[in-house]
Backbone bond lengths (Angstrom), bond angles and torsions (degrees), N, CA, C in turn:
res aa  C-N    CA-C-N  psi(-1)  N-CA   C-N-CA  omega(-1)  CA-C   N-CA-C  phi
1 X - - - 1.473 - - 1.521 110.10 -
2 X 1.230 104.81 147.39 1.744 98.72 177.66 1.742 107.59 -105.51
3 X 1.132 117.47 19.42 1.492 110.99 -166.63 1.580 150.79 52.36
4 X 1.730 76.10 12.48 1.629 105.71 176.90 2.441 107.26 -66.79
5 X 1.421 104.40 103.12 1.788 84.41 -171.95 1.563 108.87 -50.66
6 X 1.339 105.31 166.63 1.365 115.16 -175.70 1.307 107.38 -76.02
7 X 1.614 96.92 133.72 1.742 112.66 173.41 1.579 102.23 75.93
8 X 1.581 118.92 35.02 1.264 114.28 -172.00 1.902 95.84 -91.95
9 X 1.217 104.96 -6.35 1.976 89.41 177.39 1.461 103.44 -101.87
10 X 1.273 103.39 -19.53 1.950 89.47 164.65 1.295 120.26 -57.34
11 X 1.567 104.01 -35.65 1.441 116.24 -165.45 1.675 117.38 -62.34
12 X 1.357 105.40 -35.11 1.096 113.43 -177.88 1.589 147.74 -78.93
13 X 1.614 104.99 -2.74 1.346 118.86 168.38 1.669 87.54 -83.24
14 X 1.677 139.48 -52.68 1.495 121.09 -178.03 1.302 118.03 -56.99
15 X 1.376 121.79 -21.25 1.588 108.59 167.64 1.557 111.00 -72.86
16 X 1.609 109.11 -25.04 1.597 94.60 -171.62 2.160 90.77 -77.17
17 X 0.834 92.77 -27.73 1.427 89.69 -176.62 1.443 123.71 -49.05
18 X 1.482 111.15 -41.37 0.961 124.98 -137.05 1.927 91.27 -105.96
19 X 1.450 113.82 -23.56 1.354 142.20 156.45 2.088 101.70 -49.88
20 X 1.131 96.83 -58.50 1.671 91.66 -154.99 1.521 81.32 -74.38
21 X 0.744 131.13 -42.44 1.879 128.96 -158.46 1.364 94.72 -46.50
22 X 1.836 115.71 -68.42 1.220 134.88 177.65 1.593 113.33 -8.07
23 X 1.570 88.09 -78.30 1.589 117.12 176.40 1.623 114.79 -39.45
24 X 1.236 128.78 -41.74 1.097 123.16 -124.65 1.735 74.57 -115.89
25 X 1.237 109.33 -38.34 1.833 111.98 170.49 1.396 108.18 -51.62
26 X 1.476 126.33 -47.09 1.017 117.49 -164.65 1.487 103.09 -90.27
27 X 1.150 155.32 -51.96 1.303 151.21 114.88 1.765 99.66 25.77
28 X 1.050 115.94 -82.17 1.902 105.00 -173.80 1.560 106.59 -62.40
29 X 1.350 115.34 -18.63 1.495 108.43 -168.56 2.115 95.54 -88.96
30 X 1.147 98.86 -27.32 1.606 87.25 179.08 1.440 122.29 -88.39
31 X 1.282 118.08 -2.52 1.032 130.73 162.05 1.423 134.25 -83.79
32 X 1.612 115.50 -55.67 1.778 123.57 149.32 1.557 94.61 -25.30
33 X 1.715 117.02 -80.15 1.023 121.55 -110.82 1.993 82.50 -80.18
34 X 0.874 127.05 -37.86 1.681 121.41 174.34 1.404 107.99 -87.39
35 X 1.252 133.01 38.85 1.550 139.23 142.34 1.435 89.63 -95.67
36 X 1.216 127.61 -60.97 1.306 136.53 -155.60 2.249 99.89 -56.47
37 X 1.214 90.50 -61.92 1.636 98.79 -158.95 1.661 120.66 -108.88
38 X 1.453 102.65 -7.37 1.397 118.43 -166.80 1.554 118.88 91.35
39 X 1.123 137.20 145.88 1.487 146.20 -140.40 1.692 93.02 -102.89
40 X 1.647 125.02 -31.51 1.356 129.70 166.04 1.527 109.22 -46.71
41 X 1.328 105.73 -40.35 1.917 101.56 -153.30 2.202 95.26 -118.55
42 X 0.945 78.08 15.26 2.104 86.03 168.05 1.814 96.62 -91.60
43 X 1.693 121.21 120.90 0.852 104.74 159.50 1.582 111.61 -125.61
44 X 1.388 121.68 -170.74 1.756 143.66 -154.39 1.687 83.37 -46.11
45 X 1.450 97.19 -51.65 1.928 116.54 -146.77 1.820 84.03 -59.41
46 X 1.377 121.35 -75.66 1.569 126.20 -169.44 1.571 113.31 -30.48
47 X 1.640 110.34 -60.09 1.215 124.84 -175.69 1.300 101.39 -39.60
48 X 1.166 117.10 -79.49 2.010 131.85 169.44 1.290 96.50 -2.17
49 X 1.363 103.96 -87.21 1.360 134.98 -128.86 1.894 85.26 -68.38
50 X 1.818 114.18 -42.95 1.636 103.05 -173.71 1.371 104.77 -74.68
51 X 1.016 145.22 -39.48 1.474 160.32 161.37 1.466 117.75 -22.44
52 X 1.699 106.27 -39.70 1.298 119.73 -165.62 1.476 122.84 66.57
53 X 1.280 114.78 38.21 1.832 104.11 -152.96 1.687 67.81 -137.50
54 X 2.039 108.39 165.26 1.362 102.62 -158.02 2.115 89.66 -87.44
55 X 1.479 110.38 -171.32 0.663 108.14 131.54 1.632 163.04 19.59
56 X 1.295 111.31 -108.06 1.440 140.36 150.41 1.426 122.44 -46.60
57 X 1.688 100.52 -50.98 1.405 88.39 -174.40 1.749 107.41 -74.92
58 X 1.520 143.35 -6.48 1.477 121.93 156.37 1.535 108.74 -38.56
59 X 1.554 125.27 -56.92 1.172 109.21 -168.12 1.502 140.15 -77.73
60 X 1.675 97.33 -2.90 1.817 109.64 150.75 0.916 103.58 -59.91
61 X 1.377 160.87 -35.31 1.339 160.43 166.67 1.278 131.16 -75.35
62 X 1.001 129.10 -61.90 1.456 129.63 -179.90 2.032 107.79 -146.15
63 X 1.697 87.03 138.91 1.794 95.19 177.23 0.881 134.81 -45.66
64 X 1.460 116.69 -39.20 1.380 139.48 -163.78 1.658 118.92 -153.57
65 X 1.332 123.90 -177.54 1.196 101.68 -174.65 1.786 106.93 -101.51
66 X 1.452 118.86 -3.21 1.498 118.93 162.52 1.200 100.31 -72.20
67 X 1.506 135.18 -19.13 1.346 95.19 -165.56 2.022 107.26 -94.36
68 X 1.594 95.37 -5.94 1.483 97.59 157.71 1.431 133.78 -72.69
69 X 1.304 104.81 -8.08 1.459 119.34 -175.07 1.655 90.93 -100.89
70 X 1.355 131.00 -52.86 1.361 120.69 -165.17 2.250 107.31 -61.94
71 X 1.618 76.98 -23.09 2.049 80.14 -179.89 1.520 102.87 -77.94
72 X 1.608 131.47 -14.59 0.991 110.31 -167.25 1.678 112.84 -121.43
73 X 1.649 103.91 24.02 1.420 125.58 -171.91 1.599 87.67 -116.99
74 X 0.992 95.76 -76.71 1.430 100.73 -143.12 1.482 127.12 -41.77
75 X 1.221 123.25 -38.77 1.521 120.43 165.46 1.686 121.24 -66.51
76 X 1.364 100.70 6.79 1.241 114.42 -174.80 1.706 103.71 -100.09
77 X 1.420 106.68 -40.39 1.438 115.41 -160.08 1.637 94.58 -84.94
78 X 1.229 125.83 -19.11 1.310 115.57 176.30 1.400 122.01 -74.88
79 X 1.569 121.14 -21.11 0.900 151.88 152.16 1.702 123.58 -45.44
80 X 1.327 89.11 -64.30 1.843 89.37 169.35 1.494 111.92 -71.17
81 X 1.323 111.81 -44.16 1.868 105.58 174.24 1.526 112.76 -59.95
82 X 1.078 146.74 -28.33 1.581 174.36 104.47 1.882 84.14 29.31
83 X 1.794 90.75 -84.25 1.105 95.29 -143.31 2.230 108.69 -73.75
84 X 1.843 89.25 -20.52 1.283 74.36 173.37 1.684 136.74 -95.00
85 X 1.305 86.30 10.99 1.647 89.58 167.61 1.110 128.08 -88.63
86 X 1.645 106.54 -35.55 1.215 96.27 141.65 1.636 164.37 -53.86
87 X 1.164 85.30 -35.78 1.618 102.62 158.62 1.865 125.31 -60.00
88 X 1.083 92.14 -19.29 1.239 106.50 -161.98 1.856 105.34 -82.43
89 X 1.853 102.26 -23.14 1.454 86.98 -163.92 2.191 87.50 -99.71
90 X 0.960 93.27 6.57 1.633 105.24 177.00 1.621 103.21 -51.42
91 X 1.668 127.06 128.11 1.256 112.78 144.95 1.444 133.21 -81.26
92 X 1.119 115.21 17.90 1.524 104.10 165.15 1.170 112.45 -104.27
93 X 1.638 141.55 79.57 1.595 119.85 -159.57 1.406 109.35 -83.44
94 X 0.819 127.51 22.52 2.083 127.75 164.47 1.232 93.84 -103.59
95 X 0.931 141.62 -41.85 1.716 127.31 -176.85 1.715 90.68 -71.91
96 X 1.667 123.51 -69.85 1.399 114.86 -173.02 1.708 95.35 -21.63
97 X 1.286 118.00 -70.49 1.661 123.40 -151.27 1.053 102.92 -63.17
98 X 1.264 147.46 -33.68 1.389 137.02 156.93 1.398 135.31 -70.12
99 X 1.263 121.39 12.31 1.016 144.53 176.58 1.921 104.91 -103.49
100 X 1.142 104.51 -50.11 1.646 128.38 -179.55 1.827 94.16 -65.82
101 X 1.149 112.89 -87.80 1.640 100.96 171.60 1.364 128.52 -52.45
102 X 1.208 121.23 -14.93 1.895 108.84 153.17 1.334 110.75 -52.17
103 X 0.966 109.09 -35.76 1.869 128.52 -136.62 2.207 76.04 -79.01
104 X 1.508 94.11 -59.08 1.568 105.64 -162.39 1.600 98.17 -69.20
105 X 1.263 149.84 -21.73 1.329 142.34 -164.86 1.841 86.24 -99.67
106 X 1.117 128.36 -24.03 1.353 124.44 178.99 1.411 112.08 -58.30
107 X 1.382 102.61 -52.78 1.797 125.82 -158.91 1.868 106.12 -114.35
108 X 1.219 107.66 5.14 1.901 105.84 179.34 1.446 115.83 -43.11
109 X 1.655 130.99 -15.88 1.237 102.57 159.87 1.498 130.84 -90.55
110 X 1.342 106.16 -6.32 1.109 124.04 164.59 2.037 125.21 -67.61
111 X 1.428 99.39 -52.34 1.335 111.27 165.65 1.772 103.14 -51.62
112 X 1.685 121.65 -56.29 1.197 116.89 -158.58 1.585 98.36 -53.81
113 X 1.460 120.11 -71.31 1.253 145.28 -155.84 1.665 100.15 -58.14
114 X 1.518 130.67 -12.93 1.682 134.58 152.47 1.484 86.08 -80.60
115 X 0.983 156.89 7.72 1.242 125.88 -147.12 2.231 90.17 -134.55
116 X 1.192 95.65 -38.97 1.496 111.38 -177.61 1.618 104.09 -89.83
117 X 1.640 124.20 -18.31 1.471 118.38 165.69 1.298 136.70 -80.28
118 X 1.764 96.70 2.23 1.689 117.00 -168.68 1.551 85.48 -65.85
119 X 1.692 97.46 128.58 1.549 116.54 136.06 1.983 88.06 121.72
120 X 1.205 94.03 -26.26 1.603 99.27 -171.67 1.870 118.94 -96.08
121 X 1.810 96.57 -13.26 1.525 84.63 170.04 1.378 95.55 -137.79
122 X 1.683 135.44 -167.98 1.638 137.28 -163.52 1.880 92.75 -111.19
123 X 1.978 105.69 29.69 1.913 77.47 -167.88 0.918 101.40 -113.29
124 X 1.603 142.24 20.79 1.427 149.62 132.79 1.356 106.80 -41.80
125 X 1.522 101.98 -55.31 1.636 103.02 -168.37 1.249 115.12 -79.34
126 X 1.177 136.43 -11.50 1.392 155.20 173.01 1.587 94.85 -64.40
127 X 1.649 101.66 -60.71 1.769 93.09 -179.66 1.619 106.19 -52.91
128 X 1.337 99.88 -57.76 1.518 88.58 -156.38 1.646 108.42 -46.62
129 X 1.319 116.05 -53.60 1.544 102.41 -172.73 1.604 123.23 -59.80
130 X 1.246 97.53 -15.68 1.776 81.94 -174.10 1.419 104.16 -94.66
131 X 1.461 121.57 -13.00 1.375 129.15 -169.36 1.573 99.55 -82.85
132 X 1.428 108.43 -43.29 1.983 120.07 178.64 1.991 95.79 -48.33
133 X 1.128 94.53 -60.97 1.736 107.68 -166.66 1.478 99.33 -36.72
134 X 1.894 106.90 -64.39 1.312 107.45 -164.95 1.760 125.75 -71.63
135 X 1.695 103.30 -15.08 1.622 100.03 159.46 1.302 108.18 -81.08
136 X 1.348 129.77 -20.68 1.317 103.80 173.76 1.517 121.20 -80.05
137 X 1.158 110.64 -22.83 1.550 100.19 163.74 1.355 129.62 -46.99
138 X 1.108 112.18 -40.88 1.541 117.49 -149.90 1.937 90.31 -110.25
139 X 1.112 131.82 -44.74 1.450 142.67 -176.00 1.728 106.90 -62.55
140 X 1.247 119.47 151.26 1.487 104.96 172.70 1.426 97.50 -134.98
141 X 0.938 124.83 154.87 1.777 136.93 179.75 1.612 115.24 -70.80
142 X 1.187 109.74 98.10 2.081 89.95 152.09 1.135 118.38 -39.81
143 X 1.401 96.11 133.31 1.639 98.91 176.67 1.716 102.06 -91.37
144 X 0.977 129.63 -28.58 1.526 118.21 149.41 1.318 126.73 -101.45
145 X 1.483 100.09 60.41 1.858 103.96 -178.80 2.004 93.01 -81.30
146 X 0.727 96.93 166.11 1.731 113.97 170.37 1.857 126.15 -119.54
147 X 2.068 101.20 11.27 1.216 117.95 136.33 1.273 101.76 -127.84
148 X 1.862 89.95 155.20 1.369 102.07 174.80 1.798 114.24 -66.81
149 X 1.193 107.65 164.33 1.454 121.62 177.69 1.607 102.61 -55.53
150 X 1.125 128.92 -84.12 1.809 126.20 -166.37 1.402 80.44 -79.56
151 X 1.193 154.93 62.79 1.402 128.57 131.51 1.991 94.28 -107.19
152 X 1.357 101.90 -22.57 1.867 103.56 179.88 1.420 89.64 -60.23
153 X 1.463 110.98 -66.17 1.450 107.89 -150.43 1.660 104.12 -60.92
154 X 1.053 129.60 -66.53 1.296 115.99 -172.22 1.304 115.02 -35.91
155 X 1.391 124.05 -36.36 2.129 122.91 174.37 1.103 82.18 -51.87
156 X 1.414 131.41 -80.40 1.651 135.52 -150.45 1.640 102.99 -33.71
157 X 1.045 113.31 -53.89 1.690 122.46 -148.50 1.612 83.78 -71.97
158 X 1.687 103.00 -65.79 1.733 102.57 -158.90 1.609 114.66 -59.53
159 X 1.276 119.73 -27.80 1.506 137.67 -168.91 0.947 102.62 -72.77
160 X 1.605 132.94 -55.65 1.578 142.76 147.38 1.230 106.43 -15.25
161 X 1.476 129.63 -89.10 1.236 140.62 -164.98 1.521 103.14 -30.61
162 X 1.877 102.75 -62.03 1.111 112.72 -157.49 1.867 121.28 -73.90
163 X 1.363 89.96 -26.86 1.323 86.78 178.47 1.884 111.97 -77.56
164 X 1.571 125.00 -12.21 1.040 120.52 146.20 1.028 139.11 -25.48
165 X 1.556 94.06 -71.43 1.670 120.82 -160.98 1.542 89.88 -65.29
166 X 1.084 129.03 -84.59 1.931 126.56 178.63 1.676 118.09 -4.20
167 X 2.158 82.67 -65.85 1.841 72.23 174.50 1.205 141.11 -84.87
168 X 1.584 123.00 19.04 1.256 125.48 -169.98 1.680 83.85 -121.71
169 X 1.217 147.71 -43.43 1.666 135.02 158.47 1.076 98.99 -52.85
170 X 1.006 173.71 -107.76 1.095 166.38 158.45 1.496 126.31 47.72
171 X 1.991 105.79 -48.84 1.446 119.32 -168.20 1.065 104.24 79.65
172 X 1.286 134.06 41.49 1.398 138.37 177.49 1.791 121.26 0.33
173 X 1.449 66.03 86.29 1.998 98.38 166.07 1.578 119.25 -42.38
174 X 0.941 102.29 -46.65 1.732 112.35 -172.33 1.350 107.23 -110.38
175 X 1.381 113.07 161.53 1.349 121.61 148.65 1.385 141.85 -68.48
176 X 1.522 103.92 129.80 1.869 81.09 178.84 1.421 140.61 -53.89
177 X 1.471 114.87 -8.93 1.387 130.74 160.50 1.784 112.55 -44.09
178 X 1.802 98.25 -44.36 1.421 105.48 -152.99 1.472 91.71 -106.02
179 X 1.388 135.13 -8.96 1.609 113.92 176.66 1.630 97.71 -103.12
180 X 1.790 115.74 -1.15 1.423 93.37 169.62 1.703 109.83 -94.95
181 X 0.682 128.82 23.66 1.586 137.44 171.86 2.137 100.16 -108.67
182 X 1.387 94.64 -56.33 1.560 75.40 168.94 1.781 113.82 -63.10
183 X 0.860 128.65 -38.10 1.736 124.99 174.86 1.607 94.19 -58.80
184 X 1.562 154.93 -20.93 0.963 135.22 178.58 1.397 113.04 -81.15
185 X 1.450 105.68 -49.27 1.538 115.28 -172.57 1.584 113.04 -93.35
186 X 0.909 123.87 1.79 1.722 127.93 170.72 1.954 103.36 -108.16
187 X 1.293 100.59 -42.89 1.864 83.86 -178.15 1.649 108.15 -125.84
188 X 1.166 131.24 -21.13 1.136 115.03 -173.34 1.694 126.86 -114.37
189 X 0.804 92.51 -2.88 1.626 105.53 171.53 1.687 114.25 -93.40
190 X 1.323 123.37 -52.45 1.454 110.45 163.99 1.375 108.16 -82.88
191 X 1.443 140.41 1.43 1.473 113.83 172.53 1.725 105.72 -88.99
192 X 1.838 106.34 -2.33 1.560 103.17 175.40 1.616 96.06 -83.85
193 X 1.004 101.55 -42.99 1.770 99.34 -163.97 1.185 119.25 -47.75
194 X 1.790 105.04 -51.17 1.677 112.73 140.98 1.187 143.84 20.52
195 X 1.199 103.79 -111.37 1.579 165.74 -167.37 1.679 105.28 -78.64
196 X 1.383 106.11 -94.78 1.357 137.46 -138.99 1.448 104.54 -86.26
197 X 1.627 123.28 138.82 1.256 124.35 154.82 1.237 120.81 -35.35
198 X 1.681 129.85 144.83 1.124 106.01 165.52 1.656 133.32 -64.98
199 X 0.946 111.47 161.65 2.160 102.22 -177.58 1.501 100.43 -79.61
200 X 1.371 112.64 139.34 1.127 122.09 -173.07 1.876 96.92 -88.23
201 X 1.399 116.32 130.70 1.423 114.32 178.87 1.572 98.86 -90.76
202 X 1.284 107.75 175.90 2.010 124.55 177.50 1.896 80.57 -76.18
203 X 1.861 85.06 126.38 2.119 81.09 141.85 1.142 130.78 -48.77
204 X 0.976 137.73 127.15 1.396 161.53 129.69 1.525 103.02 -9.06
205 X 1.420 126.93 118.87 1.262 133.34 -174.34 1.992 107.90 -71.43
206 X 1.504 76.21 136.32 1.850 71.42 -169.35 1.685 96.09 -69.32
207 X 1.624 109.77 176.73 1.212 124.18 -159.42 1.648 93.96 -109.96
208 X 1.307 130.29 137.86 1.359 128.33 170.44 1.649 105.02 -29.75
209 X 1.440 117.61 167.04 1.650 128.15 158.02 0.918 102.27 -81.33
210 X 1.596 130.47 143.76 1.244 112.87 138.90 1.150 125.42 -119.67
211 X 1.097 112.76 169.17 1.915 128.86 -139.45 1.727 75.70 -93.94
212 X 1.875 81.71 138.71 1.721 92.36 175.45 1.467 95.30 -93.40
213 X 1.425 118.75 148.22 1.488 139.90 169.03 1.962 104.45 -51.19
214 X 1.808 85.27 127.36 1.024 107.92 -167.27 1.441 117.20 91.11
215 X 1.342 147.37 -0.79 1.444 152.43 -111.88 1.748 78.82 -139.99
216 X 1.283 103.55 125.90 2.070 90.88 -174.30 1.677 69.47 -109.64
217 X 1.606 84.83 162.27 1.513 120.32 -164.10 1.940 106.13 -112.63
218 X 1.404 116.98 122.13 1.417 112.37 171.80 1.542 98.12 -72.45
219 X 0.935 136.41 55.42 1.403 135.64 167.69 1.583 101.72 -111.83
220 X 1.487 114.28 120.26 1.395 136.23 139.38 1.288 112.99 -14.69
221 X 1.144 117.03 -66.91 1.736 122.70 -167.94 1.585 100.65 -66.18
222 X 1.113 120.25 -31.17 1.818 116.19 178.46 1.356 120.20 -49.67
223 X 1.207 121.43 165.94 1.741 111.57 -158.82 1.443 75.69 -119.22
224 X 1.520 95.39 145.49 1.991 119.65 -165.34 1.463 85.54 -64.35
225 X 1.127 108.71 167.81 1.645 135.92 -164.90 2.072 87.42 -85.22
């Protein structure tokens, strides 16, 4: 015998079970509860108590209550930096922006609840730097722009954020059709004009030749001379 108790590997997909449930309680309870009151004034005790889970058991799980917020951001925030850097090297930026506000009317309690943790955890700033990095990859500088290079990008990043945060407090007034055209023509189109090289588009497919009159054709299908 190895001293394993009996039926101890059945047991163990319900502990993982019984693990994610946990999580996922406290996860909706930290989220309600800082839509509701702000993410500053949500504490350990509330979370618990909306969650229904005791006490103690938060701290089988997580240290503190950022580090429940960093478990329930972060695979998220890589995601939004993901998608907006990409968008960013896009030439159509009203489609980019409507693509970006689907993304945000999909996930708005998620956006809110980054949005209500500003000042209290480093994952704003986390966006900003990895999001700065990835427009600068792909973006190139005028060399006679008349803004500096990271003074564009930082508008981009913060203007982004901000023009989010508005339209989802808000109850989102508009459509994402219509605030990704305002994200073209309010921040990203003059901070390229700016700033930014122009975007190089795909060539344009050349157009057949056509045969000048009189011009005989090595084509088969042509009728013999």
């Amino acid at each position: 015998m190895n001293g394993r108790p009996r039926g101890g590997t059945a047991l163990e997909p319900k502990e993982d079970r019984r693990i994610t449930r946990t999580r996922r309680l406290l996860t909706e309870a930290l989220i309600s509860l800082s839509l509701e009151k702000g993410y500053q004034a949500v504490t350990i005790r509330d979370i618990t108590e909306r969650a229904g889970v005791g006490y103690a058991t938060f701290f089988r799980h997580y240290t503190a209550k950022e580090a429940l917020l960093v478990d329930v951001l972060e695979k998220f925030l890589e995601e939004v930096v993901d998608l907006v850097v990409q968008q960013a090297a896009e030439t159509d930026p009203a489609a980019s922006g409507r693509i970006i506000f689907e993304h945000a009317q999909k996930h708005s309690e998620l956006y809110l609840l980054l949005m209500a943790s500003r000042g209290s955890s480093d994952l704003l700033d986390r966006v900003y730097e990895v999001a700065t990095a990835g427009i600068t990859r792909i973006a190139k500088p005028r060399s006679d722009a008349p803004v500096p290079f990271d003074v564009a990008v930082n508008h981009i990043i913060y203007s982004f954020l901000g023009l989010i945060s508005w339209w989802l407090q808000n109850d989102m007034p508009y459509s994402p059709e219509r605030m990704g055209q305002i994200y073209a023509d309010l921040i990203m189109k003059p901070t390229h004009q700016l700033a930014f090289e122009p975007a190089v588009a795909p060539p344009a497919p050349q157009a057949p030749l056509k045969r000048a009159p009189g011009h005989a054709s090595s084509s088969a299908e042509d009728p013999p001379e």
